[in-house]
N, C-alpha and C positions, 0 to 999 in steps of 0.2 A: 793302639791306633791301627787300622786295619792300611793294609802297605799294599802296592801293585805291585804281581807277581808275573814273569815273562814265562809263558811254557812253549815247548817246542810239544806237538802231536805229529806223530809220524803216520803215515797214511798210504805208504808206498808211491806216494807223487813226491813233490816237496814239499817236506815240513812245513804245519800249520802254523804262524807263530799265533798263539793266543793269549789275551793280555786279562787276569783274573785277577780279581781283590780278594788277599789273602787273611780269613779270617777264624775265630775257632774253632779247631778238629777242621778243617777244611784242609789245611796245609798238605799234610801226608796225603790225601787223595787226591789232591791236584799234579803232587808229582807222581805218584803212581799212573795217574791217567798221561801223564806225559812220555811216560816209558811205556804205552801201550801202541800196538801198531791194529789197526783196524782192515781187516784183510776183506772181513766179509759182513753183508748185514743182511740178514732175514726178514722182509717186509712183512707186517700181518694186517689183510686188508678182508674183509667183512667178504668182500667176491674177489681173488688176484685175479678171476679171468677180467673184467673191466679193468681198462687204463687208469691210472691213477696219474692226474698231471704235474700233483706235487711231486713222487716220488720219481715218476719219469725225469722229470727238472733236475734233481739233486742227484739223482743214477748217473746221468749223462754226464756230469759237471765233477763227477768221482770215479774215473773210469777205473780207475786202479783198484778199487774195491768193487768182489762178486758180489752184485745186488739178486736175490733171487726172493720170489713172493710167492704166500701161502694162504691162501683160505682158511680162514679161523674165526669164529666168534669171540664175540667180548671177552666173554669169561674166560675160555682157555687162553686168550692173549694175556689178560694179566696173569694168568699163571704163570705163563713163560716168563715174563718180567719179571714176578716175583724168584723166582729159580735162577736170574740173572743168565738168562741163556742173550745170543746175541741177537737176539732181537730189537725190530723198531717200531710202533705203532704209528700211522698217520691219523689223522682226524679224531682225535682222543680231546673228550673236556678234561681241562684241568682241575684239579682239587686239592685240596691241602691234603686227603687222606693219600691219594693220588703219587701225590710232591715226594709223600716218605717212601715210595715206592721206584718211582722215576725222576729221570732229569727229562726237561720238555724245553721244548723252543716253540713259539705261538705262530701259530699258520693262519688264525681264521677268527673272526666275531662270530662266534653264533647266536643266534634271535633263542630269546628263554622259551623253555618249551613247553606246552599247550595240553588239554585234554582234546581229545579227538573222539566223538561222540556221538551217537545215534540220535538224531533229532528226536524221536517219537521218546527219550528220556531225558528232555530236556527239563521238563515240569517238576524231576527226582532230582537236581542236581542242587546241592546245598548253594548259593550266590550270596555274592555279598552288593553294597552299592552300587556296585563301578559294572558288578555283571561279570566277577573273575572268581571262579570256580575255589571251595574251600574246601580243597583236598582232603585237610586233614577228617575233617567234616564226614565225607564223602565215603573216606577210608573205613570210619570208626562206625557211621550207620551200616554198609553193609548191605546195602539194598540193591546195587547195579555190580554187574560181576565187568571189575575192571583187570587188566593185562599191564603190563612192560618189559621190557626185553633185562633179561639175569646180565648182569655182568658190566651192561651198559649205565654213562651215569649220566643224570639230568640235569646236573645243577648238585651243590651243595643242602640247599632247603629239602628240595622234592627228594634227594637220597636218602635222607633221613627219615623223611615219612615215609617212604616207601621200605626203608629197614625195619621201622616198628611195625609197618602193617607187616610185611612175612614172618615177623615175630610174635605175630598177635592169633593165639587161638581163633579170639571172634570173628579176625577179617580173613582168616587165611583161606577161607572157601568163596570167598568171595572178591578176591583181588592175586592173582599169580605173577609170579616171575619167571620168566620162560626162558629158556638156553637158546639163542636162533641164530642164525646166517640171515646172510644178507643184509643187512642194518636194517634186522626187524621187517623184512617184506613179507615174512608167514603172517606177524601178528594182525596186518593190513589187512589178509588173504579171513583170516581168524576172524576179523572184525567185521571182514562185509556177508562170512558166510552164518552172522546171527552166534557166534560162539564167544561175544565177549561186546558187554555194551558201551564201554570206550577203552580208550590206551592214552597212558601218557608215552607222548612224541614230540621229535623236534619239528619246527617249522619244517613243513615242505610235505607232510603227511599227506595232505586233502589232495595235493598236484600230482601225487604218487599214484593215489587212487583215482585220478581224473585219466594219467596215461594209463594205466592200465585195466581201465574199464572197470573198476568196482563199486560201481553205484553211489559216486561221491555225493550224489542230490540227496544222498539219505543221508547226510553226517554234515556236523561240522567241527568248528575248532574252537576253544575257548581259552584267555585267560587264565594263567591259575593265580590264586594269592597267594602273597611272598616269593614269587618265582619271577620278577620283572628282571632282574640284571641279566644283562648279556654275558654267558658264560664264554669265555675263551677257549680254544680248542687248537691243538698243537701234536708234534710228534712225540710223542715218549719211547725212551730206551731204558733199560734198567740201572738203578744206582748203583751201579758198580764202575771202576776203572774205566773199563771198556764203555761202559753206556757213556762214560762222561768224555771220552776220546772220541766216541761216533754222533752225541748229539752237538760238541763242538763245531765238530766238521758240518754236520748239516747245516746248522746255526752261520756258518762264515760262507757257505754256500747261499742260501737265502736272506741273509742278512746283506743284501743291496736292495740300490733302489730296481736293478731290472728282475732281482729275486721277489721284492717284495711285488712290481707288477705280475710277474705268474701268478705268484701265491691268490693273488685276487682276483686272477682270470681262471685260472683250476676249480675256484672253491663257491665260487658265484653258481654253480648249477647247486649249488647247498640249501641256496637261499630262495624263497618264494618271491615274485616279481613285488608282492604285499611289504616283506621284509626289507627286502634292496631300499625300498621307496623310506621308509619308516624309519631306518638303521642309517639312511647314508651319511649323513655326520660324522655318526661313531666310527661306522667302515672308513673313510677315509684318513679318519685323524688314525686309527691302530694301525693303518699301509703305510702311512707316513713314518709314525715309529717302528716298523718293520723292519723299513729300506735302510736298516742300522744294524750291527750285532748287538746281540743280547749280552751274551756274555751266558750260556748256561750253570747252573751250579745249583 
């Protein structure tokens, strides 16, 4: 029977108390992470020169600990994680593949993410009923040269197809994964200048390209099938001692209810005015469970 376990995390303020359910092979590394003191934490954000309002939030509310941020792409970010350096990632979907890498605390719903496409190849796009793009379809013809950012994930479903297409001789010249900055703002830049006839993207892609002038009247956004769930999206620290000492801490920082209002007013410029409208059910019931500890583990 799995027993409530009391940890002290020290933080160089006063001790966190943290209340975990102790369960198998868990034990030993809950009191490891109890004996860890969390001095400093390495932000890795797609641009640190833009404010980040989550992190700003939980900076301020941990002053004892050096917050400092670095400009990094997807891919080198989980590298770092995986190397267990101390780092934190904000705005990261979660995944199971993910899970055996990091400890995560949920910040965000994000709306499932979309083809973003050249109208003039709309008539090439495999559809099904409903009018939702079949990726897998799409991948294995071959006929429209599609992009997404290396490193980043989409969902569970779409990582997978999109693992077998860069594995796949047939498609590999005709679907890339790119290494980028900025949360994918080249592949936009790529896509309006005719170097790629769609991207899979998250919601908010077409508004990206509306503010920054790149011909959105030429593109839209479609459906993909099997890709309808709203993936969650949260901060990741590496599964180690330390990651489990500093996503505690963040986790009892935004784990109120005035944590979980930020967390909804930071993360709302994520969302397309289309999604807010579409999603608000869901957004509201996941703020609701927010304004609570998680308990990471």
């Amino acid at each position: 029977m799995n027993l409530p376990l009391q940890l002290t995390v020290f933080l160089g303020l006063a001790a966190v108390q943290v209340t975990a359910w102790a369960y198998p092979g868990a034990g030993a590394q809950a009191s490891e992470a109890a004996e860890v003191e969390v001095k400093h934490i390495l932000w890795l954000h797609a641009d640190a020169s833009k404010e980040n309002g989550v992190t700003a939030y939980i900076s301020a509310r941990l002053p004892k600990i050096k917050h400092e941020r670095l400009s990094v792409n997807a891919l080198r970010s989980w590298q770092m994680i995986e190397r267990g350096e101390h780092v934190c990632r904000p705005n990261t979907i979660r995944t199971p593949q993910r899970e055996r890498q990091a400890y995560f605390t949920d910040t965000m719903l994000a709306p499932p993410v979309e083809l973003l496409v050249r109208r003039d190849k709309l008539n090439q796009l495999p559809r099904n009923a409903e009018g939702e793009v079949d990726l897998k379809r799409l991948l294995e013809q071959g006929r429209l040269r599609g992009a997404a950012a290396k490193g980043r994930s989409y969902g569970e479903y779409v990582d997978g197809l999109l693992s077998s297409a860069s594995a796949s001789a047939g498609s590999s010249k005709s679907f890339t994964l790119y290494a980028t900055e900025g949360v994918g703002l080249r592949l936009l830049d790529m896509l309006a200048r005719d170097r790629a006839d769609y991207l899979i993207e998250h919601d908010g892609g077409l508004q990206q390209m509306r503010q920054r002038n790149l011909g959105a009247e030429e593109f839209t956004s479609l459906p993909i099938q099997g890709a309808s769930e709203a993936p969650v999206a949260g901060i990741a620290c590496p599964r180690t001692p330390w990651g489990l000492a500093a996503i505690r801490a963040i986790d009892q920082v935004i784990g109120t209810p005035a944590g979980a209002a930020e967390l909804r007013r930071s993360t709302k410029e994520w969302l397309s005015p289309e999604a807010q409208q579409r999603m608000a059910t869901q957004i509201k019931q996941f703020y609701q469970r927010r304004a609570q500890p998680s308990d990471p583990r």
